[in-house]
DRENKOL-396428 format. One line per field, with one value per residue (C-alpha): x, y, z. Coordinates in Angstrom, 3 decimals. Each point is the difference from the previous one (the first is absolute). Layout:
<sedos>
c1: (X;...)
c2: (Y;...)
c3: (Z;...)
</sedos>
This chain:
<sedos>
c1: (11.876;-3.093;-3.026;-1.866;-2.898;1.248;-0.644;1.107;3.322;0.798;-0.799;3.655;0.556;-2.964;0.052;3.630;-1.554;-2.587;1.648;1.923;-2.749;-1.220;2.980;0.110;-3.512;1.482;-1.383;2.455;1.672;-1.476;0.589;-2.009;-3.016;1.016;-0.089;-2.934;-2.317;1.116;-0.642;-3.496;-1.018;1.179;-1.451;-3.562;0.612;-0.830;2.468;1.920;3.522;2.158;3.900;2.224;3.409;3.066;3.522;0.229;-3.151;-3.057;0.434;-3.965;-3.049;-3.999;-2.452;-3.671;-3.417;-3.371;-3.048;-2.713;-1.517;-3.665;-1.213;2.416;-1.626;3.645;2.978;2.679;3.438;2.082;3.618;1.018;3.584;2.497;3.714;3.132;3.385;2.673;2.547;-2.778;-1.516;0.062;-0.149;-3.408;-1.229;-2.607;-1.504;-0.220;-1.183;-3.154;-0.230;-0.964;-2.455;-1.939;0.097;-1.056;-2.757;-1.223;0.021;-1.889;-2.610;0.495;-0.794;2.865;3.110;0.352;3.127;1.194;3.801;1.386;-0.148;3.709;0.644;0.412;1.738;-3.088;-2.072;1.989;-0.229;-3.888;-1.118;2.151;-2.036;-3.174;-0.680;-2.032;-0.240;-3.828;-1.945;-3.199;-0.133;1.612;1.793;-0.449;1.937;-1.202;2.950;-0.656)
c2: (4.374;-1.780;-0.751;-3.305;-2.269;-3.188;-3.499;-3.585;0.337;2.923;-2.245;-0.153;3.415;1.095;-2.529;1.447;3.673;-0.875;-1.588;2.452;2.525;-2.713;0.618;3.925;-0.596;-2.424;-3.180;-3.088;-0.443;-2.790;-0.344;-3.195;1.534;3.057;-1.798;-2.286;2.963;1.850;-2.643;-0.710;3.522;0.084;-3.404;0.607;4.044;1.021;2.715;2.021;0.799;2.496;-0.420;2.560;-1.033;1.412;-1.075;-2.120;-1.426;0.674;2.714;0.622;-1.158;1.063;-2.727;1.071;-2.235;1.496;0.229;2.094;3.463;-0.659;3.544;1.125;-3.295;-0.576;-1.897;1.369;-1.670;-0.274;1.096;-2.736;-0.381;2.444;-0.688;1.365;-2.389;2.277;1.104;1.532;1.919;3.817;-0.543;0.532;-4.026;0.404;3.290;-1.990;-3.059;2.898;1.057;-3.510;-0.812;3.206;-0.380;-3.932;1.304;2.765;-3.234;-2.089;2.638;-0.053;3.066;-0.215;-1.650;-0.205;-1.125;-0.265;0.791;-0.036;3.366;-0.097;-0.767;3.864;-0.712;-1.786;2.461;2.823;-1.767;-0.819;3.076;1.781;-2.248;1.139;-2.469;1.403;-1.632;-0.872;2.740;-1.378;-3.456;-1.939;-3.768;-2.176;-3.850;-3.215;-2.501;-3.386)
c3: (-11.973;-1.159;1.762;-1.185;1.106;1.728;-0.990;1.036;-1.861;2.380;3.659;0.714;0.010;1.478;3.220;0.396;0.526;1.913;2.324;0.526;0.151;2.634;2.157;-0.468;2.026;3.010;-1.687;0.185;-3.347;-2.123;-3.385;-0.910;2.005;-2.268;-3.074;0.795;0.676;-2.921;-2.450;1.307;-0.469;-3.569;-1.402;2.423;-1.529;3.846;-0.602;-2.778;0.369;-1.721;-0.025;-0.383;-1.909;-0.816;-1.529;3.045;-0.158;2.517;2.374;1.368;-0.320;0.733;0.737;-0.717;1.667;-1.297;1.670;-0.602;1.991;0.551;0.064;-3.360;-1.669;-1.630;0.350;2.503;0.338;3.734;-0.609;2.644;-1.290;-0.741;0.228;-1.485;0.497;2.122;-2.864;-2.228;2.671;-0.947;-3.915;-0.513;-0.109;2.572;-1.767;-3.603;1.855;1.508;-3.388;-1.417;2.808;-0.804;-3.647;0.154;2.542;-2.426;-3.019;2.165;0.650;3.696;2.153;2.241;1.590;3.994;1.748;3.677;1.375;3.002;2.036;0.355;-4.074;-0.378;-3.298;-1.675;1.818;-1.855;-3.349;0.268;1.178;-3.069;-2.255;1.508;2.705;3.086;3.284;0.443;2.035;-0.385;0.629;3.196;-1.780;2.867;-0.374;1.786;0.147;-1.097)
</sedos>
């Protein structure tokens, strides 16, 4: 397996798994909206996006959006995108796909990464907290719909 940073040439493959990471989260499928949202935020660089590949081509990917922590003074990045396709589940792709998140955090000088799950997603619950993710005792993440 080998974990790279995305670019246009790789749209196809990422609009395929995020779609489906789309559906794994109730949304309608729809891969044009897929692709169309994926290519804006690599040509506007909104986002970055690691792919994880195999033999058979992608199997997972991570999509990173920065934004910055006021009271650190640094860059932090949101984890907002995490997704593993079904047959590679259990081979380690989401832990490597962790791994390159933290290390491209630590390059880019950013104090730290956040994400949000589902409370029922105990598997990426498992695998976040074993990489050192905490749920957030201090601070209450409120959300106004738009």
């Amino acid at each position: 397996m080998n974990i790279k940073k995305a670019t246009l040439s790789d749209l196809e493959s990422i609009a395929h798994l995020f779609n489906e990471y789309r559906i794994f989260y109730k949304s309608p499928s729809n891969t044009e909206g897929a692709k169309t949202f994926i290519q804006e935020r690599l040509t506007t660089g909104d986002s970055v996006i690691f792919l994880a590949g195999d033999d058979q081509g992608v199997i997972g990917f991570t999509q990173l959006y920065p934004t910055f922590t006021s009271i650190g003074m640094k860059r932090a990045w949101i984890l907002n995108d995490l997704y593993v396709s079904e047959d590679a589940r259990g081979a380690g792709v989401g832990q490597a796909l962790l791994h390159k998140a933290r290390t491209f955090a630590r390059e880019t000088g950013a104090a730290s990464i956040c994400l949000s799950t589902a409370p029922d997603n105990d598997v990426a619950r498992r695998l976040y907290e074993k990489n050192g993710y905490r749920q957030d005792q201090i601070f209450l993440h409120y959300e106004l719909e738009l």
